[in-house]
N, C-alpha and C positions, 0 to 999 in steps of 0.2 A: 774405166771407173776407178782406179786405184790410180791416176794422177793427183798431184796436187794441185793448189789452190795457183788459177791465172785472172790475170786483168785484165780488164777491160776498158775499152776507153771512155766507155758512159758510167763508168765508175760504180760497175756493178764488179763481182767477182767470180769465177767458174769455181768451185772445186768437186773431187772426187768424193770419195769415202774418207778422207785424211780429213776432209773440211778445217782448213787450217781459218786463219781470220786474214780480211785485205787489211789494202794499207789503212786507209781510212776507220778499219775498224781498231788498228792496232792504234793509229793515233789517239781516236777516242778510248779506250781501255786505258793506255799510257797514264792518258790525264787524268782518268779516273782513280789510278793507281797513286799518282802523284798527290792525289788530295789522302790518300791514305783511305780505309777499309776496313770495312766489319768483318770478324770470322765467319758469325751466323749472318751476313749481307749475301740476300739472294741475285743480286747482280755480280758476271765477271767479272776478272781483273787478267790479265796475260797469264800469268802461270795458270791460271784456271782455266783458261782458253787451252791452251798448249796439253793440260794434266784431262780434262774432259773428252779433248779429240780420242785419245787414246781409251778414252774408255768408255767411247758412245757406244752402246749397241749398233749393229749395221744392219739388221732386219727386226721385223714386229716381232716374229719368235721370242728374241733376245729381250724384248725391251720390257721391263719390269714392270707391273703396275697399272692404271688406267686401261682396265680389261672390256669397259662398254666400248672407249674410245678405239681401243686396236682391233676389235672384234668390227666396229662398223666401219673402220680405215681400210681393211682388210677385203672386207664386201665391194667399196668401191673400188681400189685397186685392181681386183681379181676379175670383177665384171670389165674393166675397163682393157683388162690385157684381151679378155678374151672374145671382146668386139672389135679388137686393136685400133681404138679412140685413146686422143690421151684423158683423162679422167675428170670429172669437173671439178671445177676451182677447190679448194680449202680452206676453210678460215679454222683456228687453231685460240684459242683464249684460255688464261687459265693465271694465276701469280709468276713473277719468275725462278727461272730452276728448277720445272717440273718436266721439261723433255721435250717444248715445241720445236726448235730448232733443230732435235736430235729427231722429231718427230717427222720431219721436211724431208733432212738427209734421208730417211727411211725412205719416204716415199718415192726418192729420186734413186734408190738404188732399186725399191721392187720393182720399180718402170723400167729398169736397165736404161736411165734418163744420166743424163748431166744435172748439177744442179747450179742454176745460178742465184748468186745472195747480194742482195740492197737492203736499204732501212726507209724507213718511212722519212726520217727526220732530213734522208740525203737527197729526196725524192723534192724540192721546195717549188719544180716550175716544169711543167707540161712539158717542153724540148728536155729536162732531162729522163720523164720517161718514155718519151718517144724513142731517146736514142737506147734503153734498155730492153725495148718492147721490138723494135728494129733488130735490131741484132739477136733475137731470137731462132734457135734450129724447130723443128717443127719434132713436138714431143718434149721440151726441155722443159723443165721446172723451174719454175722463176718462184724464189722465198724471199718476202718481205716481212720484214723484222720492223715490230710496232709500226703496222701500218697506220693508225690512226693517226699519226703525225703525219701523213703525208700532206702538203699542201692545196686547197681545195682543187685549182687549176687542172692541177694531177691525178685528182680524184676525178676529176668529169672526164678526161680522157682514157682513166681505166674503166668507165663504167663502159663504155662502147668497146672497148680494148678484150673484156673479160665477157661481151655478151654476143659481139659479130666478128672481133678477131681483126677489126681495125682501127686504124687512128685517122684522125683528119688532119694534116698537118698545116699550116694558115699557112702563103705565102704572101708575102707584102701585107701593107696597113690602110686604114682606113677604108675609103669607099671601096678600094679599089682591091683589096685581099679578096683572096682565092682559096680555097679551101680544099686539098689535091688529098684524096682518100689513098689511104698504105694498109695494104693487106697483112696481117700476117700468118705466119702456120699455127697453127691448133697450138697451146701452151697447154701448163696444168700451173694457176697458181695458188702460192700456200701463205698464205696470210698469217702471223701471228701477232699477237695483242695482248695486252695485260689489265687494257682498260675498254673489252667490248662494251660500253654503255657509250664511250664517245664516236664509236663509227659510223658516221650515216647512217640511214636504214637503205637508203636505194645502193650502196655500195655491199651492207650487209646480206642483202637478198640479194645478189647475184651470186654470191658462194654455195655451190651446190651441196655440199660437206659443213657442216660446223660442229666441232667437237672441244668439250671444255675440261680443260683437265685440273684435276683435285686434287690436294695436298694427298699426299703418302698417309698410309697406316706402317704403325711400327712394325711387322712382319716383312711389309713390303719393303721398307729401310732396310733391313734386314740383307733380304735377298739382293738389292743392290749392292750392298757392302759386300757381301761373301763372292758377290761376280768383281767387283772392285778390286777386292784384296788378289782375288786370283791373278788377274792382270797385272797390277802391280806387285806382287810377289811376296805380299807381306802374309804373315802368318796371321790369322784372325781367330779369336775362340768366338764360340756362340756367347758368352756372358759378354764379352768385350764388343759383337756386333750390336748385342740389344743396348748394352749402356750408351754407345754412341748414335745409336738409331732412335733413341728418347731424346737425345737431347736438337735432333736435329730439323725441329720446328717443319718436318712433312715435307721437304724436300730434298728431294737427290743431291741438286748440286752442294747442297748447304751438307750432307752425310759424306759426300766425296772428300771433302776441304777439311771436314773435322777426321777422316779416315788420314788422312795425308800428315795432318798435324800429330795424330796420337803417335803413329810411325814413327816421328821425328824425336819426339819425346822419347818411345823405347828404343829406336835404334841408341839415343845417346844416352839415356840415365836410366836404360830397362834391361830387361832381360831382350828384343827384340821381337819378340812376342806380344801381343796388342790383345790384353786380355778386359776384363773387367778394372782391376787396379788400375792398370795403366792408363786405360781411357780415364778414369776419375781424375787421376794425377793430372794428366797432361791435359786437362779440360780445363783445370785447375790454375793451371800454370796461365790457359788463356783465358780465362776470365768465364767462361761458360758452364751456367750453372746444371741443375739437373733438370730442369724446364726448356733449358736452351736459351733461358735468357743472359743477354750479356753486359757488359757495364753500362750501355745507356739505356738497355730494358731497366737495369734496376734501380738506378738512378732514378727514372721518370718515377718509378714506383715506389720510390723510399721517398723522395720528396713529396710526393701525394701524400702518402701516409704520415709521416715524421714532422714536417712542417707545416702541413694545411690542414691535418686532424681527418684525413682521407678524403675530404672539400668538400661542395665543388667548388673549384679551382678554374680559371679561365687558362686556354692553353698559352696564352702570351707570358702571363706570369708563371706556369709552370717551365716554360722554355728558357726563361730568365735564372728560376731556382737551378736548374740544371745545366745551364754555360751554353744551352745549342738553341739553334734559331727554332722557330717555331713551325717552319715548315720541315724542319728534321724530325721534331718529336711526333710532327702529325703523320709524316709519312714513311718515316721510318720504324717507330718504335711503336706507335701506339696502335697498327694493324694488330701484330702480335699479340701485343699485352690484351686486347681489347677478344682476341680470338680465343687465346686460352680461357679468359675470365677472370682473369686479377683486374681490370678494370673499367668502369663502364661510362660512357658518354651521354650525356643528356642536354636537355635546353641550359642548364643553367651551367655546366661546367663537365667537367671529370670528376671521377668520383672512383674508391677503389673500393671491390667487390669484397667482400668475406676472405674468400679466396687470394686475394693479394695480400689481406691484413697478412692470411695465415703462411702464404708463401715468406714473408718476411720476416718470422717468428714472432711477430706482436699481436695485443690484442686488443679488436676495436676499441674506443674508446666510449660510454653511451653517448646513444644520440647520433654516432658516425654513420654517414649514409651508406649504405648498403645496395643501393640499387643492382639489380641484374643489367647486365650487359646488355644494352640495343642496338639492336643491327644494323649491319656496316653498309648501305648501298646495295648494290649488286654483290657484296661479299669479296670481290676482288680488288680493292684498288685504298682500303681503308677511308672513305669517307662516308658523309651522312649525304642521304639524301635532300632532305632538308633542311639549311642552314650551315654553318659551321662550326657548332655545337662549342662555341668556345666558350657560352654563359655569361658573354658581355652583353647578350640583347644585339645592340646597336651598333657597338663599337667594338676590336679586336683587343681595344687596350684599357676600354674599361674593367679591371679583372675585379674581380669579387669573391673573396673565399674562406671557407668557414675557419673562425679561429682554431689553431691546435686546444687539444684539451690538454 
């Protein structure tokens, strides 16, 4: 189990407890990297990959937070060792940077299991998870990372895959294809997702486990920071964990990245001590304010307010006021902005809440709309269920929005 990460030739990856990333992961990271990155961006980038391995928890004990989710992870697990069956499937949902992947590894180390890792998005045609599903040991853990992507093809051959533990594999075409059934040994797989509203449902019900994991409370930032630091060797006071555990929008990996960052700031221009001050400073320095919002949180939110009189505003022309395409502010910025409550989405447009006037120090002006925040979908994924509330009615570029006062 304390091996590191190997390949495979179906372009799946083995690893141990080290769970380092394949190649295909590092490629996509790279590019990701290459387009440049948010501080508070709950998606990795390579140093984050490289900085998180070393401070995943390696058992449920360890692992911080989401106490319904480890307490029923825990039950199956435990029943499962001791009928010594490997455990039913897992499906894993929740925002990114809340611990499903860390959550996977767990599971493959309480099984005293291998763990192997794919993506949904690498997954595009039935032979290639045949040949992942093929080369399975009997007991191993197969983690798929945003399975919703995976292509339908793929999906109809995990439904038989994950319910009798075969595949049919077609040989030859037309009349004359044959269809030669391939056994395989019992797996446990663990699914995770960011967007369970797009999974099937007949793919969805076969996962015996489904567990959803929720943004952090600031105590619980907390206690991840203080196991952080220890690992990392940095000195932490309690006023320096709570001010970086406010700002770090409820999740872990986003309180790792800004723990790493304050360090850097005091190793060079502090005392090395990562107290209260210092995280202000050094927050400071990256643009992240005391909400955790950062220069395109406030941006979306100053142009709401500043130039459109707090609207509504259609998102096309807000993406325009602000230099970034329109699917960055929908899905990047405006989850957040929209969860804290600085600003709310309706039929007709955006609109900024009370709450955002006042995070901005200004004050409404009469007549600015005010509306409360309406709910996000399933809460996970930033959108609306009906429509796409961008207040053009009909059109994405008809924009319409209240004059500034």
């Amino acid at each position: 189990m304390s091996a590191g990460p190997g390949r495979h030739g179906d372009g799946s990856s083995e690893v141990g407890l080290a769970g380092g990333p394949s190649a295909a992961e590092e490629a996509e990271l790279a590019e990701r990297a290459a387009r440049g990155g948010r501080l508070v961006e709950p998606a990795e980038d390579l140093d984050d990959r490289a900085a998180e391995a070393a401070l995943r928890p390696g058992s449920l004990d360890d692992f911080v937070g989401q106490r319904a989710v480890r307490e029923q992870l825990s039950l199956v697990l435990e029943a499962a060792r001791r009928r010594g069956r490997a455990p039913d499937h897992v499906l894993l949902s929740g925002p990114p940077g809340l611990g499903k992947t860390t959550l996977a590894m767990i599971v493959a180390a309480e099984l005293g299991q291998s763990l192997r890792i794919s993506s949904g998005p690498a997954i595009q045609h039935a032979g290639d998870l045949a040949a992942v599903l093929s080369s399975l040991e009997e007991g191993e853990v197969l983690f798929v990372d945003e399975v919703h992507r995976m292509a339908r093809p793929a999906e109809e051959m995990l439904y038989v895959a994950m319910e009798d533990f075969r595949v049919d594999v077609v040989v030859g075409k037309g009349a004359g294809a044959t269809a030669i059934p391939l056994h395989l040994p019992p797996f446990t797989l663990v699914g995770a997702t960011t967007r369970s509203g797009l999974l099937p449902a007949p793919l969805r019900d076969r996962f015996g486990f489904t567990g959803h994991l929720d943004f952090y409370a600031p105590d619980e930032l907390e206690q991840v920071l203080r196991r952080s630091a220890q690992l990392l060797g940095v000195e932490l006071t309690a006023a320096g964990g709570a001010e970086i555990a406010r700002r770090s929008r409820g999740t872990p990996r986003i309180a790792n990245r800004l723990l790493r960052r304050v360090r850097d700031w005091s190793q060079v221009r502090g005392t090395g001590v990562v107290d209260a001050d210092a995280a202000r400073a050094a927050l400071r320095v990256y643009e992240v304010d005391e909400l955790g919002l950062d220069r395109l949180d406030r941006s979306v939110l100053d142009a709401l307010c500043r130039r459109f009189g707090g609207g509504p505003v259609g998102l096309s022309t807000l993406a325009v006021a602000v230099g970034e395409e329109p699917d960055t502010v929908e899905t990047v910025a405006e989850p957040f902005l929209v969860r804290e409550g600085l600003l709310g989405r309706t039929p007709r447009g955006r609109v900024a809440t009370a709450d955002g006037w006042a995070h901005l120090g200004l004050r409404p002006p009469p007549g600015a709309p005010l509306q409360a925040t309406l709910p996000l979908g399933d809460g996970e994924d930033g959108e609306d269920d009906g429509g796409d509330g961008d207040g053009e009615g009909q059109d994405r570029d008809d924009d319409r929005a209240a004059p500034p006062s």
